[in-house]
C-alpha positions, 0 to 999 in steps of 0.5 A, a space after each residue: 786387718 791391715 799392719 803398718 810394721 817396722 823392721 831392724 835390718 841386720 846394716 842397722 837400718 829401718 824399714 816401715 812397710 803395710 800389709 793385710 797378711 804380716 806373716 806371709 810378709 814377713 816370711 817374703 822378707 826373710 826369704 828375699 821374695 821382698 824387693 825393697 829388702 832382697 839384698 839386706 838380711 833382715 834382723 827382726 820384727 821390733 813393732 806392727 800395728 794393726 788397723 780396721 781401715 786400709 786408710 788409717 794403716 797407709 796413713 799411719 805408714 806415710 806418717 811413719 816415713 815423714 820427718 816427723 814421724 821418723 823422729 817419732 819412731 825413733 823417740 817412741 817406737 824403736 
């Protein structure tokens, strides 16, 4: 499986990312092994979605991080 995931920051802020493992990202992000996420704490997990295609999941994930869709997580998803 493949995961597109939205994490809360502890500046408020979002980050939408991909992986194939969520767990082990998920434990790199808490233990700043992450650069995109090395100097901000993170708060928590508020939404995954997994796919069967690698494709579907990076698109969804470029769509995530589109105007138009970052007005969709944040009416929808957030």
């Amino acid at each position: 499986m493949f995961y597109v995931y939205i994490l809360k920051l502890k500046n408020g802020q979002h980050y939408t990312g991909f992986t194939r493992n969520l767990e082990k990202r998920l434990t790199r992000h808490k233990n700043h092994s992450s650069p995109t996420t090395s100097r901000i704490e993170l708060e928590e997990l508020i939404f995954f979605a997994a796919f069967k295609s690698k494709e579907k999941a990076l698109d969804f994930e470029r769509y995530l991080k589109s105007s138009s869709g970052f007005a969709f997580r944040n009416k929808r998803l957030i």
